[in-house]
N, CA, C and O atoms as a GROMACS GRO file, in nm:
protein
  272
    1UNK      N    1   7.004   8.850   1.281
    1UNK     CA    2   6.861   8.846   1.273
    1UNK      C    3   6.801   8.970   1.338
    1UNK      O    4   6.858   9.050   1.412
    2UNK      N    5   6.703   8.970   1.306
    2UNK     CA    6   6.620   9.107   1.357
    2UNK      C    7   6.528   9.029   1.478
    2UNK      O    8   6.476   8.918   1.475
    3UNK      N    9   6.528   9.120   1.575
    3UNK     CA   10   6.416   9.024   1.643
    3UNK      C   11   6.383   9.167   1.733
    3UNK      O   12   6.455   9.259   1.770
    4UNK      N   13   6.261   9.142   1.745
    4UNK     CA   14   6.135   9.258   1.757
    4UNK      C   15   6.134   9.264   1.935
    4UNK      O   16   6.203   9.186   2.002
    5UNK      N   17   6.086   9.319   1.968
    5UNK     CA   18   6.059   9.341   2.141
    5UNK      C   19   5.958   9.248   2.153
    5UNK      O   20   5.875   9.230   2.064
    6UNK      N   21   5.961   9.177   2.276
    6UNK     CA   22   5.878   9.056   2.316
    6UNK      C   23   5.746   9.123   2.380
    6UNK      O   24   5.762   9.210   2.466
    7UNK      N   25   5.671   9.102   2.357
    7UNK     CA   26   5.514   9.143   2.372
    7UNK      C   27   5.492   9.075   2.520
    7UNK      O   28   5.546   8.970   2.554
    8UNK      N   29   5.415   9.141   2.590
    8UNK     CA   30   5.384   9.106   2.709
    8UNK      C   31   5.228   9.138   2.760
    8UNK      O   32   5.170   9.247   2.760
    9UNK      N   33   5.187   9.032   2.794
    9UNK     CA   34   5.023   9.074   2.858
    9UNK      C   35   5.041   9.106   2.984
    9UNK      O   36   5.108   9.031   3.054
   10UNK      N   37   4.979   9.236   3.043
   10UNK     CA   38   4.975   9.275   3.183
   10UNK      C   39   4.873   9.339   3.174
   10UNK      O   40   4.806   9.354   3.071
   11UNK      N   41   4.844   9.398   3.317
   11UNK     CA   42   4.709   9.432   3.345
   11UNK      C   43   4.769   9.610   3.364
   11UNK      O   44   4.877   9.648   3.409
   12UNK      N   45   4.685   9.670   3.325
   12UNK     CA   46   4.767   9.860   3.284
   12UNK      C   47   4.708   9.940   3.463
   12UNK      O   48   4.608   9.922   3.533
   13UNK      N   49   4.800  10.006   3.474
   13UNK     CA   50   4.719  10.104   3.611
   13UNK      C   51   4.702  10.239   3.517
   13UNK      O   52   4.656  10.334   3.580
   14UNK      N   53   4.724  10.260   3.406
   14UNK     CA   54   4.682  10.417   3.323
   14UNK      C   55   4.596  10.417   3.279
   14UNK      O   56   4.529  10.518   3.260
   15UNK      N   57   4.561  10.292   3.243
   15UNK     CA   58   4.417  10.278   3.137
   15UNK      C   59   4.297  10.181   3.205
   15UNK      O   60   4.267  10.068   3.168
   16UNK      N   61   4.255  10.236   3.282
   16UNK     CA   62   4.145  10.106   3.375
   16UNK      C   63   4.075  10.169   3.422
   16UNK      O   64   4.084  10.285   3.461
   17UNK      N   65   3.952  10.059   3.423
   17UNK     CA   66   3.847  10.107   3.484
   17UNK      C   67   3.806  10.019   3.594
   17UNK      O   68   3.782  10.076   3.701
   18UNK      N   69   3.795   9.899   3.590
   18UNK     CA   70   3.816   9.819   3.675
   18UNK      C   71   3.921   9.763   3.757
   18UNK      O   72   3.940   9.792   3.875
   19UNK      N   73   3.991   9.678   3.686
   19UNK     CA   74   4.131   9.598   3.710
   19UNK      C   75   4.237   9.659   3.645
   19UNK      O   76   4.341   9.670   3.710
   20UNK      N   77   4.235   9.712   3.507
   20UNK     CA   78   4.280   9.726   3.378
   20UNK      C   79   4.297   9.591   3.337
   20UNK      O   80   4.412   9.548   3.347
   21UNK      N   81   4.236   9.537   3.305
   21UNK     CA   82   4.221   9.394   3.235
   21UNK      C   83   4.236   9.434   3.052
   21UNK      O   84   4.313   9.398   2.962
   22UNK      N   85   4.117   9.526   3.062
   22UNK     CA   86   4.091   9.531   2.931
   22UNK      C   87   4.167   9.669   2.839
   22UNK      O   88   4.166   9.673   2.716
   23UNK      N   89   4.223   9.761   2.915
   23UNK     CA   90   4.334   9.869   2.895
   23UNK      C   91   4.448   9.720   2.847
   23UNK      O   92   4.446   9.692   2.727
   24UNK      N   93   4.525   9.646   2.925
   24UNK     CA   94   4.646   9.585   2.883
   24UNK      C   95   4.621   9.495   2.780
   24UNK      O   96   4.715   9.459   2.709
   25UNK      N   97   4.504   9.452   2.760
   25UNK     CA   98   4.484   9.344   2.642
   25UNK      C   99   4.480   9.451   2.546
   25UNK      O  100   4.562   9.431   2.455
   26UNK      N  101   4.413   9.558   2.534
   26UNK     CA  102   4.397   9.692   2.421
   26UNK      C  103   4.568   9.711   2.375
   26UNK      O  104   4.615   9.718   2.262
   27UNK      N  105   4.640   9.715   2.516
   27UNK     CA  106   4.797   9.754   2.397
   27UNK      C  107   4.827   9.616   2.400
   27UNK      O  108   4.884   9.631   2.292
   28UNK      N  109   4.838   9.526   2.417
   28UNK     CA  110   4.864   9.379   2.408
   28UNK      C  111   4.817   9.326   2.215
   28UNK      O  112   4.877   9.243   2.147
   29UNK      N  113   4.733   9.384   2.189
   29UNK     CA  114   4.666   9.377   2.067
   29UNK      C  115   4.693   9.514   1.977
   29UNK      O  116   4.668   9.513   1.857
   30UNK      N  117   4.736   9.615   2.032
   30UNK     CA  118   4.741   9.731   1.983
   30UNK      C  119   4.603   9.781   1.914
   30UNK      O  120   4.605   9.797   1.792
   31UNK      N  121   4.494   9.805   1.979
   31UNK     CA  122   4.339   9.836   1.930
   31UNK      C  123   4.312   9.960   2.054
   31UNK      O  124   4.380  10.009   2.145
   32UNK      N  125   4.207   9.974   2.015
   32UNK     CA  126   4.165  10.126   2.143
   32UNK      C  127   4.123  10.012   2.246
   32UNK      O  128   4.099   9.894   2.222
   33UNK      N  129   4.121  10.093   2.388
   33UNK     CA  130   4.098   9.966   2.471
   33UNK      C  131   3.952  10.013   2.478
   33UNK      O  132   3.885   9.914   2.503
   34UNK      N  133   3.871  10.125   2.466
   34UNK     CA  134   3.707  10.133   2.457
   34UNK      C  135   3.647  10.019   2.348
   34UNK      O  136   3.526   9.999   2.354
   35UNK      N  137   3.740   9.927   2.227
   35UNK     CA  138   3.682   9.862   2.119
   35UNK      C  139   3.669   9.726   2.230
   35UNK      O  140   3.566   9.662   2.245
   36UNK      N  141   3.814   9.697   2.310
   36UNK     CA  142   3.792   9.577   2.425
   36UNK      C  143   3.725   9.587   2.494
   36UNK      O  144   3.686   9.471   2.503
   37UNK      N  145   3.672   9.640   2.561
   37UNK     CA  146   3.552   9.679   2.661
   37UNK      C  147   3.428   9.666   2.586
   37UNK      O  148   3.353   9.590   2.647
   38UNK      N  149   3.384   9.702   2.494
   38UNK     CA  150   3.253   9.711   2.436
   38UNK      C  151   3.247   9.533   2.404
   38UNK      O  152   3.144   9.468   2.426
   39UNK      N  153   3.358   9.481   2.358
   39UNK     CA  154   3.355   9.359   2.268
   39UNK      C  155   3.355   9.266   2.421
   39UNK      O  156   3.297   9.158   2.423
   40UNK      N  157   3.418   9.314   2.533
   40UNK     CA  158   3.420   9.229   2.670
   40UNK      C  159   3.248   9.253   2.735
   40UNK      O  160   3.189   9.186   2.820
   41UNK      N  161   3.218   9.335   2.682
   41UNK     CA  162   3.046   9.362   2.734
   41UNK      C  163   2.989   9.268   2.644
   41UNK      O  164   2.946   9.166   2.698
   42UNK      N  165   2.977   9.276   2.510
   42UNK     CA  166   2.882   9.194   2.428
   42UNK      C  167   2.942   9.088   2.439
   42UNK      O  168   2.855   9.008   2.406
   43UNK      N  169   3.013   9.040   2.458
   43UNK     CA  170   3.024   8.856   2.452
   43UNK      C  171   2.987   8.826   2.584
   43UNK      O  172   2.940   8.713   2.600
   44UNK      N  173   2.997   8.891   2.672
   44UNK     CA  174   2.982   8.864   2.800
   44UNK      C  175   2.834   8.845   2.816
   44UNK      O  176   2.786   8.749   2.877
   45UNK      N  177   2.742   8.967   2.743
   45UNK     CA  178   2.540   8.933   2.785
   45UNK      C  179   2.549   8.802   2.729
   45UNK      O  180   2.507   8.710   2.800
   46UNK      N  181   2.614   8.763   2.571
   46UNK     CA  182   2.577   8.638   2.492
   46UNK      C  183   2.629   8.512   2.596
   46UNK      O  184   2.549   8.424   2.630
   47UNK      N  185   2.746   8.512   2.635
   47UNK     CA  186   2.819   8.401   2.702
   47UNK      C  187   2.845   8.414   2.856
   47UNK      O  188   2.856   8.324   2.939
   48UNK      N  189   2.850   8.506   2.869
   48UNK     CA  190   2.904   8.484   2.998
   48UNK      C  191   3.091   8.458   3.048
   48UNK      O  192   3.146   8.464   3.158
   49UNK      N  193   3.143   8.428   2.911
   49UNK     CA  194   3.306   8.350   2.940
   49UNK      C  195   3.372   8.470   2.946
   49UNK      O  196   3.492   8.450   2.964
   50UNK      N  197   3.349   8.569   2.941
   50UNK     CA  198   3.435   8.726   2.991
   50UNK      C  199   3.443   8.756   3.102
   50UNK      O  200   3.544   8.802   3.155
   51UNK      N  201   3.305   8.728   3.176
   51UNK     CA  202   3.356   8.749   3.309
   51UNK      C  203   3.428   8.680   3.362
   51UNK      O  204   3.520   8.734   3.425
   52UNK      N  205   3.418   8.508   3.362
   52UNK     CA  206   3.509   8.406   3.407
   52UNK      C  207   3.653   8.478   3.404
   52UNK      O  208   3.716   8.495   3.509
   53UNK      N  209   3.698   8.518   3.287
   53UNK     CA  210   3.821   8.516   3.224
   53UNK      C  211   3.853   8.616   3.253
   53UNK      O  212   3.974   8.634   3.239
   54UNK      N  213   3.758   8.759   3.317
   54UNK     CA  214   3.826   8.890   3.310
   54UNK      C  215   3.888   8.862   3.488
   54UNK      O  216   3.994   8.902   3.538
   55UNK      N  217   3.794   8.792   3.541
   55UNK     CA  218   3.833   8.777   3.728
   55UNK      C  219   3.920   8.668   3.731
   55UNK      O  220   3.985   8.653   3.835
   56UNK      N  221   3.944   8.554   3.602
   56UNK     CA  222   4.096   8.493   3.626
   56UNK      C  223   4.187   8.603   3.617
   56UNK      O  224   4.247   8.650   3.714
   57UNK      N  225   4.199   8.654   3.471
   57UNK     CA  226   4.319   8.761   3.439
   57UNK      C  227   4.332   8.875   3.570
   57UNK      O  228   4.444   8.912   3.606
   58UNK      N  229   4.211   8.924   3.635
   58UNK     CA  230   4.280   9.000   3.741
   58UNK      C  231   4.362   8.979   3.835
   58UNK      O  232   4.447   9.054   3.884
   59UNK      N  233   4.323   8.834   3.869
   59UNK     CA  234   4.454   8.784   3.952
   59UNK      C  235   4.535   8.742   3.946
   59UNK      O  236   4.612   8.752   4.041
   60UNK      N  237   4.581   8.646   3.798
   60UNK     CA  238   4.681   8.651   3.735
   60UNK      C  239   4.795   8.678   3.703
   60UNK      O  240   4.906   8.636   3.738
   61UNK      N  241   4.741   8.786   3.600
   61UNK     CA  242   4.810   8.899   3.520
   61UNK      C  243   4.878   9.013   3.620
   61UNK      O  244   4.798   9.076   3.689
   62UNK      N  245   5.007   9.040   3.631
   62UNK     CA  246   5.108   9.124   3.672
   62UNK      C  247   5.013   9.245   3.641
   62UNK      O  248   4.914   9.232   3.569
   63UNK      N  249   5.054   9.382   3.708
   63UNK     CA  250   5.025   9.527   3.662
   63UNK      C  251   5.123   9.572   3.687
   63UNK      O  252   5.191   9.564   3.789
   64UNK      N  253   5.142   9.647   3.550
   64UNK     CA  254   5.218   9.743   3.529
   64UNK      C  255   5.196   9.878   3.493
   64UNK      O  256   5.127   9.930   3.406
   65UNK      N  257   5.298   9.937   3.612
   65UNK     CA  258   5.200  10.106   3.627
   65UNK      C  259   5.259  10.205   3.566
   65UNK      O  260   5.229  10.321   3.592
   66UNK      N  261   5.380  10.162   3.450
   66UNK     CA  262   5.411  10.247   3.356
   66UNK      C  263   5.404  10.210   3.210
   66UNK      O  264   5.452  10.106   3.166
   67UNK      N  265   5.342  10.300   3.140
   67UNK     CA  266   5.379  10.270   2.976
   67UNK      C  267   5.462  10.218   2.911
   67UNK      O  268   5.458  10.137   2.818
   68UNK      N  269   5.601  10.303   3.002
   68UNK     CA  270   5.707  10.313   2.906
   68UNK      C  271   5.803  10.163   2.916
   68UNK      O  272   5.901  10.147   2.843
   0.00000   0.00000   0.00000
């Protein structure tokens, strides 16, 4: 069987501005992480459930401080 590399959510130290919350969900999804950030701002004025979820995932979520 073929079986693919196991995908992992972590929080990035290369790509952050805050936590890197939204850098590791960007390669987690493979999207630019500026499209997660904009989309973590607008749901956030409408709802509010981004922030909840971005200050669970910071403490959470492992960081990992290399790409490779």
């Amino acid at each position: 069987m073929n079986e693919s590399p196991r995908k992992e959510l972590y929080r990035t130290s290369d790509d952050k501005i805050i936590a890197g919350v939204c850098g590791g969900l960007a390669q987690y999804l493979n999207l630019d992480p500026g499209l997660v950030r904009i989309g973590t701002v607008v749901l956030s004025l409408f709802t509010g459930v981004p922030v909840i979820v971005y200050l669970v995932a910071m403490f959470v979520l492992p960081e990992r401080t290399s790409l490779r």
